[in-house]
N, C-alpha and C positions, 0 to 999 in steps of 0.2 A: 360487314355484309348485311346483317340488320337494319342498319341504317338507310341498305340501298334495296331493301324489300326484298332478298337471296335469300338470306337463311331467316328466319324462323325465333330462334334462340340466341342468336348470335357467338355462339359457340365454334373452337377450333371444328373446323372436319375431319382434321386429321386423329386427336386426340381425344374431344367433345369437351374437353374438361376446363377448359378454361373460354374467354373472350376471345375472340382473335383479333388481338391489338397488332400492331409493327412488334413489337417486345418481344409478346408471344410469339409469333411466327421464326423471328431472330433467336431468339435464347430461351424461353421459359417453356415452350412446347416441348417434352418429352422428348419429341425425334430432333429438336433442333439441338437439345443438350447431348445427345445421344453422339451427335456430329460433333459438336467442340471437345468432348469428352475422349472421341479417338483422333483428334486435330492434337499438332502441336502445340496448341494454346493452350495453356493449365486451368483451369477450373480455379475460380475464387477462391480463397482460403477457408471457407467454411461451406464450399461447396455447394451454394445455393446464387441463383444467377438475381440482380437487382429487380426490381420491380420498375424504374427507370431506366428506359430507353436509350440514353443519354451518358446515364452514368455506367452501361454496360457495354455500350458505342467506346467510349473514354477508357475504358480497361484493355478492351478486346487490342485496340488501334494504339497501344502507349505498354503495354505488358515490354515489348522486347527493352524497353527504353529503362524499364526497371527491375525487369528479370533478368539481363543480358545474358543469365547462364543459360535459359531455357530453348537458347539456338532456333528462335522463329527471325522466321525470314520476312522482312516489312511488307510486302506484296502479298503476302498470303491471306491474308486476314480479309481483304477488298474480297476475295475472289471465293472465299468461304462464304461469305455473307449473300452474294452473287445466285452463288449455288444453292444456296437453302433459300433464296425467294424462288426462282426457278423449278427447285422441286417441289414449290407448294401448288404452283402453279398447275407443273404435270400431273400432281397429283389428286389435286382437285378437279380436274378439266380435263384430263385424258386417262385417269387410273392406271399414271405410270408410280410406283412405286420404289423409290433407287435406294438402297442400303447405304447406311453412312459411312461405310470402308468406302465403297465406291464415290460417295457425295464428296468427301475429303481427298482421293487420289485425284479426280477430275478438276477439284478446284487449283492441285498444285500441278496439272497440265495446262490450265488456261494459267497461273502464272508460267511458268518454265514459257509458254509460248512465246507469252509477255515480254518476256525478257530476252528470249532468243529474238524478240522482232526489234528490240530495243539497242542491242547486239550487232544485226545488221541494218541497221536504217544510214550505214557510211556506204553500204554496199550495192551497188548499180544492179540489177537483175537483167541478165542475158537473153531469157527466153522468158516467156508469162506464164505462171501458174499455173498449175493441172487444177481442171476444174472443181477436180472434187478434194483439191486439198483442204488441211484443216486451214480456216478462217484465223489470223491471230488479230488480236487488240493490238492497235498501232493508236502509238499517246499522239495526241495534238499538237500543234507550234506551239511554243510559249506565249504565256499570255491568254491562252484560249483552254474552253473545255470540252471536255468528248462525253455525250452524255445515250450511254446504251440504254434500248426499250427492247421488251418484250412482248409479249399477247398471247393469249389465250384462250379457244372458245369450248365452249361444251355444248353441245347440240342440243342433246337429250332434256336439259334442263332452261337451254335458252342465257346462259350465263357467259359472261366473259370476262378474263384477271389478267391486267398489266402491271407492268412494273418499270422501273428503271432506277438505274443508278449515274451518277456523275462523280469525274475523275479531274482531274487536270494534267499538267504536260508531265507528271512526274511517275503519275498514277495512282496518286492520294486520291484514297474516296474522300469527297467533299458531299454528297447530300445523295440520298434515296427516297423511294415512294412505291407504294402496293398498294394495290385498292382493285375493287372487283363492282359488277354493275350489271345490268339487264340488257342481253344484246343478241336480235332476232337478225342474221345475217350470218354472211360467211366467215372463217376466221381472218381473214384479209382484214375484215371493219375491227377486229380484235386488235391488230397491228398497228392499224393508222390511229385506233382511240388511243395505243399508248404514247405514239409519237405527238399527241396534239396533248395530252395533258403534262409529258414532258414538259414538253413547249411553256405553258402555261407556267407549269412550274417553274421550270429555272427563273421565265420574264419576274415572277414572284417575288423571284430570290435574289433578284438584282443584276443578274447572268445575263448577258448581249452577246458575249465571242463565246459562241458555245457551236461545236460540231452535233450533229445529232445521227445515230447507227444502229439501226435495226438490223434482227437478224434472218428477215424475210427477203431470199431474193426478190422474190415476186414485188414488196413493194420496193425494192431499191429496186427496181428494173422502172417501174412506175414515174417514180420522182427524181429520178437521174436527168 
């Protein structure tokens, strides 16, 4: 945020006490430990999260493969990580504040959804969805990636924070991004700046079969 002339110190907002790296925001922040802490994912061995990004990415996403008693479930972990950029988000940008019982119950609702949609994708639909049903994550074809954005605006300060994450057809998270920036407009432009630096990104990372899913009807109404 510093770097994009936002804050000041470059300091969490949520906690003040540290940088707000990717790390930070994922594990090292107070409220992010607070959440893996009532998650079924166990806590390091000596109870202090890495200071790499990478190598805490590599524990979180490989824990069941080596704890196999500890009864996590491989989808959970995407949709935890998910969850804690999104409430840095709200809580930066709209002073929503979500308890981490509740940050952890939600994240294994958007799995279970995951997998109920996974479940029936053999299944024909009769009639069209009530509009106001919940939304589920539907994986890609094979071969292809589905990569979700979010956005963000705060009025008051003139600020805006996206994010996204990308999956594949299995629902392996394969790559994420957060970043925040200066932006005098409605939250709409919030939406589309996360959909174009997506873009950006994946092109980056070598990604060409990539789906892209916002969760703005407004702009999927748009670029339909």
């Amino acid at each position: 945020m510093v770097r994009r002339h936002i804050a000041k110190d470059g300091c969490c907002g949520r906690c003040s006490m540290d940088s707000e790296t990717v790390n930070h925001i994922l594990f090292t922040c107070p409220y992010a430990r607070l959440i893996w802490a009532v998650s079924p994912v166990q806590a390091p061995p000596n109870g202090v999260m890495s200071d790499s990004l990478y190598a805490n990415l590599y524990r979180v996403m490989n824990l069941k493969h080596h704890r196999p008693d500890l009864k996590i479930h491989d989808d959970l972990v995407p949709w935890l990580l998910w969850r804690i950029w999104k409430n840095r988000n709200e809580f930066l940008f709209k002073g929503i504040d979500d308890s981490a019982p509740s940050t952890v119950a939600k994240a294994k609702e958007d799995m279970e959804a995951w997998l109920g949609r996974k479940e029936e994708d053999h299944i024909v639909a009769q009639t069209p969805p009530l509009s106001n049903a919940r939304v589920k994550w539907k994986a890609p074809p094979p071969q292809w990636i589905k990569c979700n954005t979010d956005g963000a605006w705060r009025k008051e300060h003139q600020q805006s924070g996206v994010g996204w994450i990308s999956r594949d057809s299995t629902g392996k998270l394969l790559w994420a991004g957060v970043k925040d920036f200066q932006r005098v407009g409605p939250p709409i432009e919030a939406e589309a700046e996360g959909i174009k630096w997506a873009m950006q990104s994946m092109r980056s990372l070598g990604y060409n079969q990539v789906l892209y899913e916002t969760d703005s009807q407004v702009l999927a109404r748009m670029t339909a």
